[in-house]
C-alpha positions in Angstrom: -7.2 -24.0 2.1 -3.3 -24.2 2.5 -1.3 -21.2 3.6 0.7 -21.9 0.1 -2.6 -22.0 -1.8 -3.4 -18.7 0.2 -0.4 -17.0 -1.1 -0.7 -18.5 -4.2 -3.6 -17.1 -5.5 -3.2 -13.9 -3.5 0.4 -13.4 -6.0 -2.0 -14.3 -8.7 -4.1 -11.4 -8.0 -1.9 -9.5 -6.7 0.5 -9.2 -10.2 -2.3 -8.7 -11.9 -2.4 -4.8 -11.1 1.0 -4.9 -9.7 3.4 -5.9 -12.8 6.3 -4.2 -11.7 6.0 -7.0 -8.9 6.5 -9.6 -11.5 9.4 -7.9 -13.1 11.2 -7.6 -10.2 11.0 -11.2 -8.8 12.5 -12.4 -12.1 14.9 -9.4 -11.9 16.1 -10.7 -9.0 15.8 -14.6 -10.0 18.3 -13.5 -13.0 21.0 -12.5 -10.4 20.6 -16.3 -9.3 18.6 -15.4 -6.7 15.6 -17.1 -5.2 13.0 -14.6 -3.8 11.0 -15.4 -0.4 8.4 -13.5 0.8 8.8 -12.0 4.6 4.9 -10.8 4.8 1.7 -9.7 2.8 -0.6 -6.4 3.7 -3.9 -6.1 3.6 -5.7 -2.4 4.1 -9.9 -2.3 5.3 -12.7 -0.4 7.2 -13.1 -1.1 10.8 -17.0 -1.5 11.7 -18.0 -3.2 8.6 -18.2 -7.0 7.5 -14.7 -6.9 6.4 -13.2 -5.2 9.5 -10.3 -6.7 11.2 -12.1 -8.6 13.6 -14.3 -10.1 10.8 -11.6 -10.8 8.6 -9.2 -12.6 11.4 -10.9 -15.9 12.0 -9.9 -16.6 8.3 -6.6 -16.1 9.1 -6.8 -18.8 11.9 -8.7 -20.9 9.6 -5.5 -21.3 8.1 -3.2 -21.7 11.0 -2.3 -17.7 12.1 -2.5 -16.0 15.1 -2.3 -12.6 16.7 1.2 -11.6 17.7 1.0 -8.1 18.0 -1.1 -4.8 17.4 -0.2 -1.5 16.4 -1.6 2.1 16.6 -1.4 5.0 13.8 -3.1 8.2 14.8 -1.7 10.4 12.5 -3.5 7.9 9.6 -6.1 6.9 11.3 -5.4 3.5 11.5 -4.7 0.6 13.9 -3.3 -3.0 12.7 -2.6 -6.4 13.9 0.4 -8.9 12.8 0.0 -12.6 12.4 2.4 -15.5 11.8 1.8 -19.0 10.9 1.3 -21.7 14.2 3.6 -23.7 13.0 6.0 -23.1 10.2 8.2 -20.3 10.7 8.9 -19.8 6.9 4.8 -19.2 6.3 4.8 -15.4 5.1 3.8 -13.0 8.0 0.6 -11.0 7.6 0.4 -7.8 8.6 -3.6 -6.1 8.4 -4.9 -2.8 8.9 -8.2 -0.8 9.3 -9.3 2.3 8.7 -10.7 4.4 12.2 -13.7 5.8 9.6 -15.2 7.9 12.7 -12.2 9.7 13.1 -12.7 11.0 9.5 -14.5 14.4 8.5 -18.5 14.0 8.3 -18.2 14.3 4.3 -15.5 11.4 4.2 -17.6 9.3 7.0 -20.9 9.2 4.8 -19.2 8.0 1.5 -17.2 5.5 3.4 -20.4 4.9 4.9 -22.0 4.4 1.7 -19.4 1.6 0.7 -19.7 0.0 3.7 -23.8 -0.2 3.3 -23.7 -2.2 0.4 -21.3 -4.8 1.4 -23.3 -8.3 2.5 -23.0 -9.1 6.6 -22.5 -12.6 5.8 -19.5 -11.5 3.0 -16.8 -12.9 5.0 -16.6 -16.9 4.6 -13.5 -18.0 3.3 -10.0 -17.1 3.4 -10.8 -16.2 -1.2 -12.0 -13.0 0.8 -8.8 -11.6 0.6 -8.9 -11.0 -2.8 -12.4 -10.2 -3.4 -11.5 -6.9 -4.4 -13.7 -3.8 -4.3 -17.4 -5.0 -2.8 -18.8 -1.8 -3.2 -19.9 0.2 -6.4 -17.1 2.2 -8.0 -16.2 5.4 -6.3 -17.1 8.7 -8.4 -14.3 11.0 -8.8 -15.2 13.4 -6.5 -15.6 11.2 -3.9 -12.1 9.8 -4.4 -10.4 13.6 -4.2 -12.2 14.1 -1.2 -11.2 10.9 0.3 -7.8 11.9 -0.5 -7.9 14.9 0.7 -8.2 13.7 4.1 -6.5 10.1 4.1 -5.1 8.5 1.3 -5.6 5.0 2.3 -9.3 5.7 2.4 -9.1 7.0 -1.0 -6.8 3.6 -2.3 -8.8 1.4 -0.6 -12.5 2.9 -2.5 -10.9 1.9 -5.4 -8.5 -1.3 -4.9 -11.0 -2.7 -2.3 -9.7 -6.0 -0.5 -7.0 -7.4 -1.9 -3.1 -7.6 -1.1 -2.0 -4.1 -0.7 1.7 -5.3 -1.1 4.0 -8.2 -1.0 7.6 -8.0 0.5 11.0 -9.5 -0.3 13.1 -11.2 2.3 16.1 -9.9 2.3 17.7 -12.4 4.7 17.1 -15.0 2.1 19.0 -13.1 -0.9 22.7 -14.0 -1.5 23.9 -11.8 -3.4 22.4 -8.3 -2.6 22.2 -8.8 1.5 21.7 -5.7 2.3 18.7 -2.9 2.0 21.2 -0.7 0.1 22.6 -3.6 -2.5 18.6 -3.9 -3.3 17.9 -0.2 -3.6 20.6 0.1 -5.9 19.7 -2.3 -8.1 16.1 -0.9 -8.1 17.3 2.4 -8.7 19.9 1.3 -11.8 16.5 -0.6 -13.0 14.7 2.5 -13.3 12.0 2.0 -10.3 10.6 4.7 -8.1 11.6 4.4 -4.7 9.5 5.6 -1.8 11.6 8.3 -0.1 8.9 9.2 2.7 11.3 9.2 5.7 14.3 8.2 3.9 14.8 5.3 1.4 15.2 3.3 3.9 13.0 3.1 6.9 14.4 1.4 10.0 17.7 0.6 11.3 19.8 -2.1 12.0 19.5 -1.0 16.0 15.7 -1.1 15.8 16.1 -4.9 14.5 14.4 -4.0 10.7 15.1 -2.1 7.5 12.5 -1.4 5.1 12.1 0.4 1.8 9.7 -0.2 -0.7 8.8 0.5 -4.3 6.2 3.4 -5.2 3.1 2.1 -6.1 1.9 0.9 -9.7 -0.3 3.0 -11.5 -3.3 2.4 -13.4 -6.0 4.5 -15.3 -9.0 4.1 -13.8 -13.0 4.6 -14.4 -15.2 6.1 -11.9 -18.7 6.0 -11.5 -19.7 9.2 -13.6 -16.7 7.9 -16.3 -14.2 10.5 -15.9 -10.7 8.5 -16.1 -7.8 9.4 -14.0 -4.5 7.3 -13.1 -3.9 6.2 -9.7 -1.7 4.0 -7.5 -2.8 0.1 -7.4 -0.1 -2.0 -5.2 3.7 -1.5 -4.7 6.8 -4.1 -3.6 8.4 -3.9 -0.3 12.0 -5.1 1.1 12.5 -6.4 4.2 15.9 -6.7 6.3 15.0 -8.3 9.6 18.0 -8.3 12.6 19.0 -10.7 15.2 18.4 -9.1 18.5 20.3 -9.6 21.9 18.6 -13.0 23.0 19.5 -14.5 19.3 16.1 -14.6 17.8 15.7 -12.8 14.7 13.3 -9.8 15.0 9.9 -11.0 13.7 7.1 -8.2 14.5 6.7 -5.0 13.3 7.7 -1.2 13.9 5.2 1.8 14.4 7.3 4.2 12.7 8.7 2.0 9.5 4.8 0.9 8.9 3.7 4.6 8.6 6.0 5.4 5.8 5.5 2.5 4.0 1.9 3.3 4.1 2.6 6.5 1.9 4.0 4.4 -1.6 0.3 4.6 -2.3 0.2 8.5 -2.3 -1.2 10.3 -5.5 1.4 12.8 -4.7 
């Protein structure tokens, strides 16, 4: 598989529960703009058969490597960034796990649960990426309590493994440049921003500006067929800054990621 057959049918997936992604790419193609993507997430458990170190020989299958990890303690979570071998225009990948021991008991045994029921022998292709949920739906109560504790636990019982989010480059737009010109037009078009932190996480002296969409929402049907609406996927923008030796800054920052984490929140 090609990284561009990758992305290709991860966007097809991806839009699928994630329309105002759709809308928004031609929103910005009608300006005459041609919209690049700067890198794709992906959310999981750690010790499972999807966990990070599970799920990153695919990701070398198709020419990325390791280039930089990251630790969230407040979520829970640690992560690892990837970038294509050899073309610097592949979309970054960004991927994150889930800490389930550092969890309360209750929220440990349903994740457990999940985790029990997915195959050891799951992972074999790089299609696993938007395999989706691999577990039997979630009952409602199990979701609350998941997201009592952590809401990326309680997203990812429902969404399962798929691309969490897809994000514009801003470097590549012409005629809205900066993080502001795009949240502007956003916000005239009637989109939710996420303003965890601020609209726009990051700053120019930190090498990256980020903001992001709030999440889609869809109703959903849990095990024991109580219906309730909750987040799917959202859209993030990306402004990335030359830094003092003239390379544009092409990693990640701890404290932009963890607000960008929360435009699944129910809240």
């Amino acid at each position: 598989m090609t990284p561009s057959d990758f992305f290709s049918a991860l966007w097809n997936s991806y839009t699928q529960i994630t329309p105002q992604a759709q809308r928004i790419q031609q929103l910005f193609e009608s300006h005459g703009e041609t919209v690049l993507n700067d890198h794709v997430a992906f959310r999981t458990f750690n010790n499972s058969p999807i966990s990070l170190a599970k799920l990153e020989p695919q990701l070398k299958a198709i020419g990325y490597e390791a280039y930089g990890a990251f630790r969230f303690e407040s979520k829970h979570l640690k992560a690892r960034c990837y970038k294509h071998e050899t073309d610097a225009d592949s979309p970054k990948i960004f991927l994150s796990e889930l800490l389930v021991e550092e969890l309360p008991q209750t929220c440990q045994d349903i994740i457990g649960k999940f985790i029990a029921q997915i195959p050891a022998d799951t992972v074999r292709s790089p299609a696993i990426f938007w395999a989706g949920k691999l577990w039997e739906t979630p009952t409602e109560e199990e979701y609350l309590i998941l997201s009592k504790h952590s809401e990326y636990a309680a997203w990812l019982s429902t969404m399962g493994l798929q691309a969490n989010h897809f994000t514009v480059s801003i470097n590549h737009l012409k005629k809205f440049p900066t993080i502001e010109s795009v949240n502007s037009l956003l916000h005239d078009e009637g989109y939710a921003l996420n303003e965890a932190g601020g609209l726009v996480k990051g700053t120019p002296a930190s090498f990256l500006e980020q903001s992001s969409t709030m999440a889609d929402k869809i109703i959903y049907t849990f095990a024991n067929g109580t219906q309730k609406t909750i987040p799917s996927c959202f859209y993030e923008f990306a402004l990335r800054h030359v830094q003092p030796n003239g390379m544009l800054f092409d990693s990640f920052i701890e404290g932009n990621a963890d607000k960008i984490f929360d435009s699944t929140n129910t809240k």
